[in-house]
C-alpha positions as CSV (number, residue, x, y, z in Angstrom):
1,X,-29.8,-7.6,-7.3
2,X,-27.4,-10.3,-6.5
3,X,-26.4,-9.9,-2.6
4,X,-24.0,-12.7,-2.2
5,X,-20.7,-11.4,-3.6
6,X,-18.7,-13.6,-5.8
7,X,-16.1,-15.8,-3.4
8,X,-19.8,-16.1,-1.3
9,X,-21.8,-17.8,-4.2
10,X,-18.3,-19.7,-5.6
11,X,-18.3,-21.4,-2.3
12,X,-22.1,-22.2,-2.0
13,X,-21.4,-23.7,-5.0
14,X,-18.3,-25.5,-4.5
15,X,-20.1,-28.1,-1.8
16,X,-19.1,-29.2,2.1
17,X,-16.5,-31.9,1.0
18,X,-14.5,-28.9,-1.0
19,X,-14.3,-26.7,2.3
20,X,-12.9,-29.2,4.0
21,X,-9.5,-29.0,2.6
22,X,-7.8,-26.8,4.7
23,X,-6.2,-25.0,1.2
24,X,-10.0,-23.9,0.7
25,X,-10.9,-23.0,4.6
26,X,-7.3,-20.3,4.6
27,X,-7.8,-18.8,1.5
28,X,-11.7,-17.8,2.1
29,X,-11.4,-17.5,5.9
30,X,-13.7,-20.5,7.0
31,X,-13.9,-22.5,9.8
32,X,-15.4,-25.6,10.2
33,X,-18.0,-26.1,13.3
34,X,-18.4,-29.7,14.8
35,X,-22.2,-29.0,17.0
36,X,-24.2,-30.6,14.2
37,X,-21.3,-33.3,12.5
38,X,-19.4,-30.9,10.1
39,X,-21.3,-27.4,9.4
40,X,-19.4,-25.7,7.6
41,X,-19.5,-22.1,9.0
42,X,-18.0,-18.8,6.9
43,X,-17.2,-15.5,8.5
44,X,-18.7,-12.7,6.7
45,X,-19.5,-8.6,6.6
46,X,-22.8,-8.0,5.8
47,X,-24.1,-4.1,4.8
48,X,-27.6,-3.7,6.7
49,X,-29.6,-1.1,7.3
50,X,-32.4,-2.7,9.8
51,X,-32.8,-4.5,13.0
52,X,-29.4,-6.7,13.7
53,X,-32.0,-9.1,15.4
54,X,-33.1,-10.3,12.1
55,X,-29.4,-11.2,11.0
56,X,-29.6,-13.4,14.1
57,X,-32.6,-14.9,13.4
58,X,-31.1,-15.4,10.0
59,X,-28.3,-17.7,11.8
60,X,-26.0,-14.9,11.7
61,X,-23.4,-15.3,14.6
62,X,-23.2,-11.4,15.3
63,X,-19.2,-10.3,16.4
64,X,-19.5,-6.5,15.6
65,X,-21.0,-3.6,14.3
66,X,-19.5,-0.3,12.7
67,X,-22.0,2.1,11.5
68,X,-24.0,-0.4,8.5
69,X,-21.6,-3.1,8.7
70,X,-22.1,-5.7,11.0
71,X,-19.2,-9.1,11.3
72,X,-20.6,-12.5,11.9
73,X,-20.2,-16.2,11.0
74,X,-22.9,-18.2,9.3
75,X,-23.5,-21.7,7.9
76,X,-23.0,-22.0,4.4
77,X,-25.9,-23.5,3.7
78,X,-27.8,-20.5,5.3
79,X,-26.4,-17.3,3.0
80,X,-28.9,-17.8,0.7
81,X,-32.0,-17.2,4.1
82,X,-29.7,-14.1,4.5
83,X,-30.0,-12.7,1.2
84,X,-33.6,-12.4,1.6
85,X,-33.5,-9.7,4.5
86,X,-34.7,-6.8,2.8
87,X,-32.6,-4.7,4.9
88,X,-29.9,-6.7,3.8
89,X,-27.2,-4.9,0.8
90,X,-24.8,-6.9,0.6
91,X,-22.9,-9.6,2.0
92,X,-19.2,-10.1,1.7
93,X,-17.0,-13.2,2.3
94,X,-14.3,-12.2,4.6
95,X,-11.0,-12.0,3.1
96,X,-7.6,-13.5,4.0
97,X,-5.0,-10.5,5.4
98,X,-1.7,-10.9,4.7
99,X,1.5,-8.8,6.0
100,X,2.4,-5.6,4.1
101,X,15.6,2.0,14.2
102,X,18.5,3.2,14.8
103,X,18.7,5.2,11.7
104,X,15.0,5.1,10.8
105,X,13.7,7.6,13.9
106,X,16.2,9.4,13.0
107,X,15.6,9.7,9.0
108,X,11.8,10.2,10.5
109,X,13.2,13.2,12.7
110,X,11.5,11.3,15.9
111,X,14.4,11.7,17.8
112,X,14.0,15.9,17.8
113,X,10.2,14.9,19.1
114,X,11.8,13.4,22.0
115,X,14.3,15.5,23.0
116,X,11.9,18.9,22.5
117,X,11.1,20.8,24.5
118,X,9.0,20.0,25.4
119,X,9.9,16.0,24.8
120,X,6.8,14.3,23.3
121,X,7.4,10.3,23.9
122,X,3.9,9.2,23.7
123,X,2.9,9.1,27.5
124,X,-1.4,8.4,27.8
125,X,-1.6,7.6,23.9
126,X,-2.9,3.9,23.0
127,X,-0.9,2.7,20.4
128,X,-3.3,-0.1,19.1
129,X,-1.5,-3.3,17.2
130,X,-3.4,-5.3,14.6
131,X,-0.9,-8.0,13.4
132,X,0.4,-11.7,13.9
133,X,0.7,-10.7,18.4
134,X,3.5,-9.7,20.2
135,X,5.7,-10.9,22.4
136,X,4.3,-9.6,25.0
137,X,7.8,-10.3,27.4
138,X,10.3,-8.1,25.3
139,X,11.9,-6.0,27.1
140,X,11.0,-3.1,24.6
141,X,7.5,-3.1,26.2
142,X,8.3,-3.1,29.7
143,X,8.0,0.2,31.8
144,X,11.0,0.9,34.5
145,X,9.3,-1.0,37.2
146,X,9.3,-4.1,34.9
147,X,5.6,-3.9,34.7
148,X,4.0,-4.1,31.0
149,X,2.8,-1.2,29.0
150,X,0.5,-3.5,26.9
151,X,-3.2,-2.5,28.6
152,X,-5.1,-5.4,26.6
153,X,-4.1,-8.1,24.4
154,X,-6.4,-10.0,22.4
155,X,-5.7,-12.9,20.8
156,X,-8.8,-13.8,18.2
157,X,-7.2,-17.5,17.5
158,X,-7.5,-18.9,21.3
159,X,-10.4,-20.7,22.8
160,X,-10.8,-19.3,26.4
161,X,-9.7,-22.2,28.7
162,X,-10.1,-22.3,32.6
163,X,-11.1,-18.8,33.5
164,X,-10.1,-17.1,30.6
165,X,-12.9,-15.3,28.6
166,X,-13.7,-13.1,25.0
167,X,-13.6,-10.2,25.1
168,X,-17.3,-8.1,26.0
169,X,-19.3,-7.8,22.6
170,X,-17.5,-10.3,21.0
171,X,-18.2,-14.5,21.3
172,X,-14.4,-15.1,20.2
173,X,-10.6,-15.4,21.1
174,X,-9.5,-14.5,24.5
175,X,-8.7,-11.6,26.3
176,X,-5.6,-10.5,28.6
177,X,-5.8,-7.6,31.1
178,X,-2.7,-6.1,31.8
179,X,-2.9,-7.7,35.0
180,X,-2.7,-10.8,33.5
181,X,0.3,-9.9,31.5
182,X,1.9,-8.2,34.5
183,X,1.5,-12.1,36.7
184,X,2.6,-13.5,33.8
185,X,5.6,-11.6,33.5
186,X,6.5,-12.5,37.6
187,X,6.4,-16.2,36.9
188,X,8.9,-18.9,35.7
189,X,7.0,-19.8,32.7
190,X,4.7,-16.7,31.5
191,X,2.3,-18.3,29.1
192,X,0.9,-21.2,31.5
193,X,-0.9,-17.4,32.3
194,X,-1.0,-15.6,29.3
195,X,-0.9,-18.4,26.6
196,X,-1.0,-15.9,23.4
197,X,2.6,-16.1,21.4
198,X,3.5,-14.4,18.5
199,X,4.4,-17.1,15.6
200,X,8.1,-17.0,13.6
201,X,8.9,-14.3,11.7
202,X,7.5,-12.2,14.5
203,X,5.9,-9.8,11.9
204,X,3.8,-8.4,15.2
205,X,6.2,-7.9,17.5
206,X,8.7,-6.2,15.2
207,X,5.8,-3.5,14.1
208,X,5.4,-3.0,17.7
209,X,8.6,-2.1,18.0
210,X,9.1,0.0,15.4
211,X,5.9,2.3,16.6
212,X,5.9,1.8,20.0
213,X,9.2,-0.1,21.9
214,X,11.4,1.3,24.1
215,X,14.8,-0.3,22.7
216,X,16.1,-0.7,26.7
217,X,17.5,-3.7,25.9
218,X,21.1,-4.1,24.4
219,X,21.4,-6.0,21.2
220,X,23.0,-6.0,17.8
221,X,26.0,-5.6,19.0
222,X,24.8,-2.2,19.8
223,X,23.8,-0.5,24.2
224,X,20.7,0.0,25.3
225,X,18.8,2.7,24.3
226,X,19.6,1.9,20.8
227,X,16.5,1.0,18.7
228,X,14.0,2.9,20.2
229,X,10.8,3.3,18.6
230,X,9.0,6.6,17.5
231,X,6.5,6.6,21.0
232,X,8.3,4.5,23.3
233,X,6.5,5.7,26.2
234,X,3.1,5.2,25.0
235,X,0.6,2.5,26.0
236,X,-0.4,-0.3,23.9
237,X,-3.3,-2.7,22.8
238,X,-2.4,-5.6,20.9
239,X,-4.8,-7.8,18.9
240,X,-3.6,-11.1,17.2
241,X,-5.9,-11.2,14.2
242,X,-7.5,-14.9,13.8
243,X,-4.4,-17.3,11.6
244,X,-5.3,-18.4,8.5
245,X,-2.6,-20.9,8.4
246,X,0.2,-20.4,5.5
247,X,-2.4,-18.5,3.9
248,X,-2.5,-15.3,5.5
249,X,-2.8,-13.9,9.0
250,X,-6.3,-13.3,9.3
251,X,-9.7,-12.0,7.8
252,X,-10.7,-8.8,6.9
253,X,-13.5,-9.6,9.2
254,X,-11.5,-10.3,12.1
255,X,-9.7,-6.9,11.7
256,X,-12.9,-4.9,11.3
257,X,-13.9,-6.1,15.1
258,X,-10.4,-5.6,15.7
259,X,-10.1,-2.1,15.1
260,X,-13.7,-1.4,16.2
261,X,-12.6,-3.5,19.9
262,X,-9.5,-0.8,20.3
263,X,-11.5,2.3,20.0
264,X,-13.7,1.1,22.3
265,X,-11.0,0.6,24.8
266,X,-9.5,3.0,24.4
267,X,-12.9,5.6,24.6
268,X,-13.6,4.0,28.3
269,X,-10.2,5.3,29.5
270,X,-10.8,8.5,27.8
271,X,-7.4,8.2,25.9
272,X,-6.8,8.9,21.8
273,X,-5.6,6.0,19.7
274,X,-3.8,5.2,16.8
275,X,-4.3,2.0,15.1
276,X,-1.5,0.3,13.2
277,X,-2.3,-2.2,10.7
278,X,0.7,-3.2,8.2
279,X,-1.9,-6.3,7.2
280,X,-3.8,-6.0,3.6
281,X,-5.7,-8.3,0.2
282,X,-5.9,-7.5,-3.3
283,X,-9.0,-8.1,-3.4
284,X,-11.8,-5.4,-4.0
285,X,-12.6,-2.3,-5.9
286,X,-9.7,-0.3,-4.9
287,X,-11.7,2.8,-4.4
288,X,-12.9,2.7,-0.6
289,X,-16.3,1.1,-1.2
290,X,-15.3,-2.2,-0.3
291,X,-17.4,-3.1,3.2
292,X,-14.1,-2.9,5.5
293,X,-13.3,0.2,3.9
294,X,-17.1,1.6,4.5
295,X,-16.6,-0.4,8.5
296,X,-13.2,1.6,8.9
297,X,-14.6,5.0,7.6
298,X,-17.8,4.4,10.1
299,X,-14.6,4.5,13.1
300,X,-13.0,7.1,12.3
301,X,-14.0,10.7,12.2
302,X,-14.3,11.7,15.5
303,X,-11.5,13.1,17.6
304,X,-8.6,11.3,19.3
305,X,-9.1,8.7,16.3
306,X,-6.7,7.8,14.0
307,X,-6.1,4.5,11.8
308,X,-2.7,4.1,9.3
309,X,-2.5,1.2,6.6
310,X,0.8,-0.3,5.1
311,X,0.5,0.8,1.1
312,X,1.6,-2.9,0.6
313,X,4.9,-4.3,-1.2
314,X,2.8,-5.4,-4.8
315,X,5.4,-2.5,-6.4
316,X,7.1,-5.4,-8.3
317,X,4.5,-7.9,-7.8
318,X,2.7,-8.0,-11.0
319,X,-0.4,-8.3,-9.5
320,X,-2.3,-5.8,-11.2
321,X,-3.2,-5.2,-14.9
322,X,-4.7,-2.4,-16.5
323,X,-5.6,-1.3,-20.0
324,X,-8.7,0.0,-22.4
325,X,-10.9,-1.9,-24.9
326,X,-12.5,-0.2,-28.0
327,X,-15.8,-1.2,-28.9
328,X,-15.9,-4.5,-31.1
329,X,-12.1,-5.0,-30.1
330,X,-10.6,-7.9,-28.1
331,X,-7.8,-7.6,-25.2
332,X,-5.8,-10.6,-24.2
333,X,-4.7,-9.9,-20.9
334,X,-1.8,-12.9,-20.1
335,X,-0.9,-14.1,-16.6
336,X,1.5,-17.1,-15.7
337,X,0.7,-19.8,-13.9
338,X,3.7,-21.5,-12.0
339,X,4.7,-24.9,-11.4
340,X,2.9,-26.7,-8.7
341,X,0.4,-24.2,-7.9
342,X,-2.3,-26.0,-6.1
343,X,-4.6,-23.4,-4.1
344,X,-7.8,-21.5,-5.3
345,X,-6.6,-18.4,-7.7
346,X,-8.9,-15.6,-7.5
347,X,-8.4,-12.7,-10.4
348,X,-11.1,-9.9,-9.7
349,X,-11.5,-7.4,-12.8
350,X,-13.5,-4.4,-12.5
351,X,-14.6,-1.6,-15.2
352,X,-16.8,1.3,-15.9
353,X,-20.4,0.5,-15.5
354,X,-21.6,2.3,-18.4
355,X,-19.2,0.2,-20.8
356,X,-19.7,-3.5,-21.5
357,X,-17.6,-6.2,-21.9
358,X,-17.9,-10.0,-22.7
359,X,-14.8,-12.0,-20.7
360,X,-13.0,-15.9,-21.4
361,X,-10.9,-17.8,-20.0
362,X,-8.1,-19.7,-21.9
363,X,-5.9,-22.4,-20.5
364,X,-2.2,-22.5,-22.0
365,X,-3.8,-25.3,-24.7
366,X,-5.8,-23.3,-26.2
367,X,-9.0,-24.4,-24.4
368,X,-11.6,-21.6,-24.1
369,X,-14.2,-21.5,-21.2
370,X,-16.5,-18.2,-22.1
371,X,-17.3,-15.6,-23.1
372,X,-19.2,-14.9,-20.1
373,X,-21.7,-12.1,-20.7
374,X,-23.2,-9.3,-17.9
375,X,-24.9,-10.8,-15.7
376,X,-24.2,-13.9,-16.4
377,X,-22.0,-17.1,-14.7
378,X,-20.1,-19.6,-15.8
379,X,-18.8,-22.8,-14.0
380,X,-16.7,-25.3,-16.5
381,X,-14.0,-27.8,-16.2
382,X,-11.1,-27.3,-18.8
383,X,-10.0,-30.6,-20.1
384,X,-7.1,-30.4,-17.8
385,X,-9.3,-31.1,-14.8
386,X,-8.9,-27.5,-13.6
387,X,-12.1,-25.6,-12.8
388,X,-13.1,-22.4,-13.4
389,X,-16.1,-19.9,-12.1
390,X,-16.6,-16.8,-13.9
391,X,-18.9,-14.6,-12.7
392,X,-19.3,-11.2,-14.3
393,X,-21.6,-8.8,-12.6
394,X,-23.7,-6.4,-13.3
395,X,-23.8,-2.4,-12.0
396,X,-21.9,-2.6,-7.9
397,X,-24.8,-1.2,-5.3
398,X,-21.7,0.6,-3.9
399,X,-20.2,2.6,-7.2
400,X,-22.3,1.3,-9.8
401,X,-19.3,-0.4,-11.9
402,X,-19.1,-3.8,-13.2
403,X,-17.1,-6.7,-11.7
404,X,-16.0,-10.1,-13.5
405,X,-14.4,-12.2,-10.9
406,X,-12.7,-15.5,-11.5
407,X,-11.9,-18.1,-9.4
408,X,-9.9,-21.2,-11.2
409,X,-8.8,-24.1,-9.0
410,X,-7.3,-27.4,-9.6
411,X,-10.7,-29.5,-9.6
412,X,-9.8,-32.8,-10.7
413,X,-6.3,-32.4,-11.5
414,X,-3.1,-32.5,-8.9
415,X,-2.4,-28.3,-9.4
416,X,-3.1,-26.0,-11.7
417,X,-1.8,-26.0,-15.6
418,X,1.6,-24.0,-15.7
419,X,1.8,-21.7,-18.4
420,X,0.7,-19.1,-19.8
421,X,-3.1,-18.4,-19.5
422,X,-5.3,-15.1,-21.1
423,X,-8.0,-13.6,-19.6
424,X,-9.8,-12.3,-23.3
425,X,-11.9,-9.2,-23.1
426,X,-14.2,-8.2,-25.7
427,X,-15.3,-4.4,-26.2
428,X,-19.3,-4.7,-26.8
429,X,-20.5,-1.4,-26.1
430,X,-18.1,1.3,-24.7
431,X,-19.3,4.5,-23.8
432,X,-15.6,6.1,-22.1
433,X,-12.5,4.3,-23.0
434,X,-13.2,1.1,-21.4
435,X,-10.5,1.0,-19.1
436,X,-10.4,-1.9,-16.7
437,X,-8.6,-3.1,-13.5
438,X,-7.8,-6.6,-12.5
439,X,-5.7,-7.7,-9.3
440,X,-4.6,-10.9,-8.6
441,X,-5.1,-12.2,-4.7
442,X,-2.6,-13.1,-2.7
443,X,-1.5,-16.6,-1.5
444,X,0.7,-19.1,-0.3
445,X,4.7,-18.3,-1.3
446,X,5.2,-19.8,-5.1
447,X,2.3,-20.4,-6.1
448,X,0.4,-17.1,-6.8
449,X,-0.1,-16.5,-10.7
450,X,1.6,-13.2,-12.4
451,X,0.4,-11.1,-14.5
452,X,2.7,-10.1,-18.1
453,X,3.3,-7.7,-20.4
454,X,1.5,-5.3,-22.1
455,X,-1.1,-5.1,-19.3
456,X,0.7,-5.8,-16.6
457,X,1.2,-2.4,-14.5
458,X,2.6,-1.2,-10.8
459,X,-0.1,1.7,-10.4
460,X,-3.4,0.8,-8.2
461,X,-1.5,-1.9,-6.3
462,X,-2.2,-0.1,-2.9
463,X,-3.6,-3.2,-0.8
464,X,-7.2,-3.2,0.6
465,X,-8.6,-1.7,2.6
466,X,-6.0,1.6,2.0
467,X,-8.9,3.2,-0.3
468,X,-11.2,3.9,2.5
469,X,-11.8,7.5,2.3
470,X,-10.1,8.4,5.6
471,X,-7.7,6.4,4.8
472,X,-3.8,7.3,6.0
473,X,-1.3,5.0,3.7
474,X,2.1,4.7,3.7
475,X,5.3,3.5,1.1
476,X,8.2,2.2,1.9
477,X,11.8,4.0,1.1
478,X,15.6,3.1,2.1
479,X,17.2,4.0,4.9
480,X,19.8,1.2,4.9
481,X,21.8,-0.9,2.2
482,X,21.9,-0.3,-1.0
483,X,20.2,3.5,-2.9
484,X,19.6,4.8,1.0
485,X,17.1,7.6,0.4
486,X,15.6,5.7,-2.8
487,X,11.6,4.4,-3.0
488,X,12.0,0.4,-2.3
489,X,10.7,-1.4,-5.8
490,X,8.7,-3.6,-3.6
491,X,6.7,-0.7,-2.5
492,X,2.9,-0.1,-3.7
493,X,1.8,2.8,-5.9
494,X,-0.9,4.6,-6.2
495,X,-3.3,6.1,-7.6
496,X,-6.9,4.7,-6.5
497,X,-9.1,3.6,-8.8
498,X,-11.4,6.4,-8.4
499,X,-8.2,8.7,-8.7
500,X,-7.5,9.7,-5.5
501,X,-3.5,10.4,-4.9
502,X,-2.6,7.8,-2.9
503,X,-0.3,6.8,-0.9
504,X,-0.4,9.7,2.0
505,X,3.1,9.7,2.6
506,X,6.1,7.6,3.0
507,X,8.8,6.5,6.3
508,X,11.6,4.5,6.2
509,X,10.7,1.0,5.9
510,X,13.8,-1.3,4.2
511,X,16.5,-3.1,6.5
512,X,14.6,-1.6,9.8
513,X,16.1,-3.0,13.1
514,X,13.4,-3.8,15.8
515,X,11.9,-5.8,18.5
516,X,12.4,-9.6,17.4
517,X,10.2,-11.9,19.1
518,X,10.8,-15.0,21.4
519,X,14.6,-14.4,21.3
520,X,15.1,-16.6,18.8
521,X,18.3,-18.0,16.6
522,X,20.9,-16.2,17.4
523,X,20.5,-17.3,21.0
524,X,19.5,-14.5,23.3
525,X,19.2,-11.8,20.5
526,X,16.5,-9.5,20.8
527,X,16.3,-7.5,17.9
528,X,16.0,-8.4,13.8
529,X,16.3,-6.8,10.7
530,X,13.0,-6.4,8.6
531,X,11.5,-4.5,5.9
532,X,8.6,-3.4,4.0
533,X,5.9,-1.0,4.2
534,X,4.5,-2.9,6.9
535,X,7.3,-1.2,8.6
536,X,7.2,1.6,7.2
537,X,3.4,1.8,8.2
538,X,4.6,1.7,12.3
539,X,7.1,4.7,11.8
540,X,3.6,7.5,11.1
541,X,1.5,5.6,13.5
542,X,4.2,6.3,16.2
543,X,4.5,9.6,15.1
544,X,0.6,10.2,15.4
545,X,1.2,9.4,18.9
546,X,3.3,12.2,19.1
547,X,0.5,14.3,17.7
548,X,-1.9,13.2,20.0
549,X,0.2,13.6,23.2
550,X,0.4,17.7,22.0
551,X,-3.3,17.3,21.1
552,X,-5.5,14.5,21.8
553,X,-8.5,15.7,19.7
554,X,-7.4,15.7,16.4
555,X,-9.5,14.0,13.9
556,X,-8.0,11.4,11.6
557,X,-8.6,14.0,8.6
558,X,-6.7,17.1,10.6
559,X,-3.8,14.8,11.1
560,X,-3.6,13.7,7.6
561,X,-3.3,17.3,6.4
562,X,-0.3,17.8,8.7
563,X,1.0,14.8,8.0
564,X,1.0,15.9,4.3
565,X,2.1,19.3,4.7
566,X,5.0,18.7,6.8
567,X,5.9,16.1,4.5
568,X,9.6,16.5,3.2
569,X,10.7,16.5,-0.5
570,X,14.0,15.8,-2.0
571,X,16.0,14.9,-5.5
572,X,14.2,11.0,-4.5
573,X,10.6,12.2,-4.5
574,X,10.8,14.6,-7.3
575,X,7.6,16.8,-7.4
576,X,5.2,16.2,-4.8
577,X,2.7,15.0,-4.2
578,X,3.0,12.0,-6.5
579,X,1.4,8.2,-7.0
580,X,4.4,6.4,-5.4
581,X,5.6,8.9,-2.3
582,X,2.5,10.9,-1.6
583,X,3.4,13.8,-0.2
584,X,6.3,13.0,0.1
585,X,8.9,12.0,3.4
586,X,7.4,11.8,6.9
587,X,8.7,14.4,8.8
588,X,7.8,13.5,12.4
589,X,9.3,16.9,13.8
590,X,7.3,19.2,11.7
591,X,4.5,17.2,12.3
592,X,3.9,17.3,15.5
593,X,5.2,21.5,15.4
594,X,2.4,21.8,12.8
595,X,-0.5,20.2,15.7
596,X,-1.2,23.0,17.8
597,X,-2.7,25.2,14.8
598,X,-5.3,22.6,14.7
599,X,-6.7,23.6,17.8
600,X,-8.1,26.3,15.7
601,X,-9.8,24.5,13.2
């Protein structure tokens, strides 16, 4: 069994000089280590079952563990030493994440939370962040006295300087107390303390807001006390997951530890947690066997734990293809290629394990590389200069299905070929109806393929890791602008692709008004307009906050039932639940009325 998954072997492959370019290092979440010369290092999960002491003996640089997943970095040139642990699975190449109130609290029904009685704000729940950071001096996240609510901020992109240090159990980024923060905050220029910034849009500090800010500043033309997020009195932990440049915002890797460091915290003051993370890939499976998925299933479970996921905004994305092959039959499936497209494309095709297929490529010319048969890899050079690795696997350890994935670059040419290329799929034994999935990764703005019709397909486009079986996902409807009460186009569908109705529910997420970060252009103006699922995502994860001020040991799986059942439906939804709302509208109210019956279960 091969160990090394695909981006893993394309890069051992690809050579040192190749991950140097700093296209290659964002897209597969490398870094490049100057101790030896250059040694190239890559940040990985790895599924194991033994002693973690023989990872490190390995060269495995260990950063966390949940349950049989364990984070790390490694040289390149020492994955193949890895793969010969026997107590080693599998070992996956961390992936690039990228990002998936006035009106909306009250859409959510929030507000009738607050008011009560008895009012439920949030008070002793951690509201944990994964994002780009915050702005850790808005005024949103302030208590009365001026003093910050944020307990721990963790930015995984700094080096510590002076006496700054990492965080315990983990050899990376650096780590502010809220004392820190609170010194900060007294003196005329707050990051000579705490050096951590959130970076333009502000993507972090606006989710923040949304789930957790207090809205006591005035803005938007609007008094204080205006935007006010769904638990503006709860406490927060904010982790900046590790940049990956224009790429992405960090590594799925990275936001594994991250999770895994807030539940940590937040068990040694004894407090429940939410997590928030409105960050996702395409990459994967889709059905919650992916290793982050199994890492975020291995965290949750256990009471006063609960973790929420941004569906994603690949509605109208054409990232995903889907479609059935009969036995000696062929399937062009057609994606476009635009103009100046010059980073690594990575197309990852999975299908039933007990069908087989045969899969080409073929460039907009004409020019075949293939067909690649199980088991089998190819690495070719189309007589554009482009490159192209093709590596079709046999039966997943995890599921048992079969996964071709493709990884076409512009080798020796200035970008890839626009146009119109096929991925050709060839029915040789089909034992069910020989459906297959593909998904196209995400990248830099521009330059990230699309898929056309017939095959193309807005079902299954819920980002990773929102399969994970405990998994709370949330779309993206309209509370302001144009079709108020409508499902945005942008936002993710379900089902997964082991059939499970996803996503869990939906909140408002289009034209939301929150926390903007640095007081930016305009001058002085604290608040922005934003939209997406990713804030969407914030709206139930401050509304779990809620739930877990009335009852601090619910499980992740309790919560999700109430979150489902109080759901609202409505001439928009139709009949619930469904692939694109879930169950339906969050319902914060009924929510949190429904929480004290599960002190029964």
């Amino acid at each position: 069994m091969r160990k090394l998954d695909p981006q893993l072997e394309f890069i051992v492959e690809s050579g040192a000089s190749e991950l140097q370019t700093r296209a290659t290092r964002d897209r597969f979440g490398l870094r490049v280590e100057t101790d030896d010369g250059i040694a190239p290092e890559v940040v990985v999960l790895v599924q194991h079952s033994g002693d973690p002491q023989a990872l490190r003996q390995a060269g495995l640089r260990i950063r966390g563990v949940a349950g049989d997943i364990v984070t790390g970095s490694i040289r390149i040139d020492l994955l193949p030493a890895l793969t010969q642990i026997a107590d080693v699975d599998r070992v996956e190449g961390a992936r690039v994440m990228h990002a998936d109130l006035d009106l909306a609290v009250t859409e959510s029904r929030a507000n009738l939370v607050h008011t009560g009685p008895p009012g439920r704000r949030g008070a002793g729940v951690i509201v944990g962040i994964v994002d780009t950071g915050c702005d850790y001096t808005h005024p949103s996240f302030r208590r009365a006295d001026g003093t910050s609510r944020i307990l721990l901020l963790w930015d995984q992109s700094l080096t510590p300087e002076g006496g700054e240090t990492s965080p315990a159990g983990f050899d990376y980024g650096v780590e502010y107390s809220n004392a820190h923060i609170n010194r900060a905050l007294a003196a005329e220029d707050p990051f000579t303390i705490v050096r951590h910034r959130d970076s333009p849009p502000f993507h972090g500090t606006h989710v923040t807001g949304i789930a957790a800010g207090d809205g006591s500043a005035p803005g938007q033309g609007m008094p204080a006390g205006t935007f006010v997020g769904v638990a503006p009195e709860a406490d927060i932990i904010i982790v900046s997951d590790n940049a990956n440049g224009a790429e992405g915002i960090g590594t799925s890797a990275n936001t594994l530890d991250a999770v895994n460091y807030i539940f940590e915290q937040a068990a040694a003051r004894t407090q429940a947690a939410v997590v928030n993370m409105s960050l996702g890939d395409n990459l994967g499976p889709h059905d919650g066997t992916s290793l982050l998925e199994r890492g975020l299933d291995h965290l949750l479970g256990g009471p006063g734990r609960a973790f929420v996921k941004s569906a994603g905004n690949a509605g109208a994305a054409r990232i995903h293809a889907q479609g059935n092959v009969a036995a000696g039959a062929t399937v062009d499936v057609k994606f476009y290629s635009p103009p100046g497209n010059v980073t690594p494309d990575q197309f990852d095709l999975w299908y039933e394990g007990g069908d087989t297929f045969r899969v080409s490529l073929v460039d907009p010319a004409g020019n075949v590389v293939g067909p690649v048969d199980v088991g089998a890899t190819d690495s070719s050079n189309f007589e554009s200069g482009n490159a192209v690795r093709i590596d079709h696997r046999d039966k997943d350890p995890n599921n048992g299905d079969r996964r071709v994935f493709l990884s076409l670059r512009p080798g020796n040419a200035a970008q890839i070929q626009q146009g119109n290329w096929t991925i050709r799929i060839e029915g040789v034994a089909i034992v069910g109806e020989g459906h297959f999935d593909a998904w196209i990764q995400r990248g830099s703005p521009g330059q990230v393929p699309t898929f056309l019709a017939p095959y193309e397909n807005t079902a299954r486009t819920i980002s990773t890791p929102g399969a994970a079986a405990e998994m709370i996902t949330v779309a993206n409807y309209i509370t302001r602008g144009a079709g108020p009460g409508s499902l945005s186009s942008t936002s993710s569908r379900g089902p997964t692709r082991d059939g499970r109705t996803a996503p869990t529910v939906a909140a408002p997420g289009q034209m939301i008004i929150s926390a903007r970060g640095h007081f930016v252009t305009p001058p002085g103006e604290p608040y922005q307009v934003m939209g997406g699922t990713s804030m969407a995502a914030p709206h139930v994860s401050g509304t779990i906050a809620l739930i877990f001020e009335e009852n601090g040991n619910c499980t992740q799986g309790q919560i999700k039932a109430c979150l489902e059942a109080s759901a609202r439906s409505d001439a928009f939804t139709g009949a619930v639940p469904n692939t694109e709302w879930g169950a339906g509208k969050l319902d914060a109210h009924a929510a949190v009325a429904c929480t004290p019956a599960l002190n029964q279960v």
